[in-house]
C-alpha positions in Angstrom: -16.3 13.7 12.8 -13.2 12.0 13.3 -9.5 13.2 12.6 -8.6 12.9 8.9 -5.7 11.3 7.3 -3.1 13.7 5.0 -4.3 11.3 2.0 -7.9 12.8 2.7 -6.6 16.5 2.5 -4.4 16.3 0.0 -7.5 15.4 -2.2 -9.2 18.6 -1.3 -8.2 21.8 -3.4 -7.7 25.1 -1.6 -6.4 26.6 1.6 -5.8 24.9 4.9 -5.7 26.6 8.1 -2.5 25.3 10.4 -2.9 25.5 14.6 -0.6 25.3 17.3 -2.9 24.7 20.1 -1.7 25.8 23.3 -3.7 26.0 26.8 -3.1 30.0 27.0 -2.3 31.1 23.5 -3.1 29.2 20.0 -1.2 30.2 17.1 -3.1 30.3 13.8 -1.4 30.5 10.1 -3.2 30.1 6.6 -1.5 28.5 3.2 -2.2 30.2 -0.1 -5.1 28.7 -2.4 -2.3 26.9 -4.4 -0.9 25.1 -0.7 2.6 26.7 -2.0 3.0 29.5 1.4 2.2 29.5 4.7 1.4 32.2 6.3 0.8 33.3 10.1 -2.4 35.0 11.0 -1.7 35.6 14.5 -2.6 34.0 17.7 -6.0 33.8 19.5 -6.7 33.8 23.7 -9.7 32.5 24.2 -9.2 29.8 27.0 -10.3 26.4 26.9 -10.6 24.1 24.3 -14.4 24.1 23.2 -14.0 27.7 23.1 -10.7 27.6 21.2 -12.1 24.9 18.8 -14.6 27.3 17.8 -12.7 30.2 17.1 -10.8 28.3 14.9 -13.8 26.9 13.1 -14.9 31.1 13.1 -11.4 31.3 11.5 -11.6 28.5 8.8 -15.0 29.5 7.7 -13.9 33.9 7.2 -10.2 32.3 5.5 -12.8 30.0 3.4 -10.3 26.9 4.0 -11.7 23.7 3.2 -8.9 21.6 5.7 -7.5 22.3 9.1 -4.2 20.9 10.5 -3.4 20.5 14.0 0.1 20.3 15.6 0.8 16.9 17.3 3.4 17.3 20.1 4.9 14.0 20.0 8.0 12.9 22.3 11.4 12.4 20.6 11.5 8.7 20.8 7.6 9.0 19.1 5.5 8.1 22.1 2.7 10.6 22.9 1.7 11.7 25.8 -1.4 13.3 27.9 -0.3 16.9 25.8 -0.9 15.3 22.6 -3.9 13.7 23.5 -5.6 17.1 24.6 -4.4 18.1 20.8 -6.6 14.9 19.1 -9.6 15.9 21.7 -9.2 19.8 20.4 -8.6 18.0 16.6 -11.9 16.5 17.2 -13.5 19.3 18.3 -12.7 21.0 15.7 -13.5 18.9 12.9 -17.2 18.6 14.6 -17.8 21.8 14.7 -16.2 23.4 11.1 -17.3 20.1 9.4 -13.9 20.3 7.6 -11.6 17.4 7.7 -8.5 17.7 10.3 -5.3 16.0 10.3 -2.7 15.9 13.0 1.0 17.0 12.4 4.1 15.8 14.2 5.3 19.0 15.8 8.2 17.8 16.9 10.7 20.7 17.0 8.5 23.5 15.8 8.9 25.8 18.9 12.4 24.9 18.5 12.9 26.2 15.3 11.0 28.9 16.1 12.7 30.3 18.7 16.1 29.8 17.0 14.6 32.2 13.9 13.4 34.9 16.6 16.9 34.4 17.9 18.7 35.4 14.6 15.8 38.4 14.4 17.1 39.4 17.8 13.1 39.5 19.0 13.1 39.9 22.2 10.8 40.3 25.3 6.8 40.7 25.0 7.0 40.7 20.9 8.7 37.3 21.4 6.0 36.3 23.5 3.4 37.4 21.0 5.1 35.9 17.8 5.9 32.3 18.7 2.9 30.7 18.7 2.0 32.2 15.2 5.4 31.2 13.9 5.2 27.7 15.5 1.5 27.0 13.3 3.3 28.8 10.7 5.8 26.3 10.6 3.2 23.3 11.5 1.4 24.1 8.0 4.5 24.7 5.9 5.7 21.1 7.0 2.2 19.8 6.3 2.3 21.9 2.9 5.5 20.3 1.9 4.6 16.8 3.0 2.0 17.3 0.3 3.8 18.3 -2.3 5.9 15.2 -1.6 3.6 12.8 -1.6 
């Protein structure tokens, strides 16, 4: 399967599953059924990216999603790089294996934001480490979810 367009989503009804993909730790987060909330589920370790891209099909299918959208991490002046094209590969993956149609998000900024909210929550040492990625596909889906509404 090939990665999906946000049109092509957004004319699916129920949750999505959001995913920061990361080569030691991926954060995972789920919207509501109505696409209003996201939430963060945690993160998985798994290692690689066949093995990741499975989990998070595992993950998709238990959450009963019927969409999955993958962070993008794009440079500032909107080039991508060798980082984002292991993200499309993983995308890829992932929509082969779930047969669920995946969309890329710009992540631009995500782990930014993240880190300045566990900065005002004054989360600190191994529970930072534990958090971001969750928060980061946390705030991947909300942007995705609200991209939606806005369309």
């Amino acid at each position: 399967m090939s990665i999906s367009t946000i049109e092509e989503i957004r004319n699916t009804t129920g949750r999505i599953i959001g995913v920061d993909f990361g080569d030691v730790r991926t954060g995972v987060a789920v919207s509501d059924a109505g696409r209003f909330l996201s939430s963060g589920i945690g993160y998985i370790k798994v290692g690689g990216l066949h093995k990741t891209a499975e989990k998070i099909a595992e993950i998709a299918a238990e959450q009963g999603a019927v969409a999955v959208v993958v962070g993008c991490p794009v440079n500032m002046n909107g080039t991508e790089g060798p980082r984002a094209e292991r993200c499309r590969s993983f995308a890829s993956e992932v929509a082969e294996l779930s047969s669920l149609p995946v969309a890329m998000m710009d992540e631009r900024m995500t782990t930014m934001a993240a880190s300045r909210f566990l900065n005002e929550t004054n989360t600190r040492g191994s529970k930072r480490k534990t958090v971001i990625d969750t928060l980061s596909a946390q705030i991947i889906l909300q942007n995705f979810l609200d991209r939606l509404k806005n369309m």
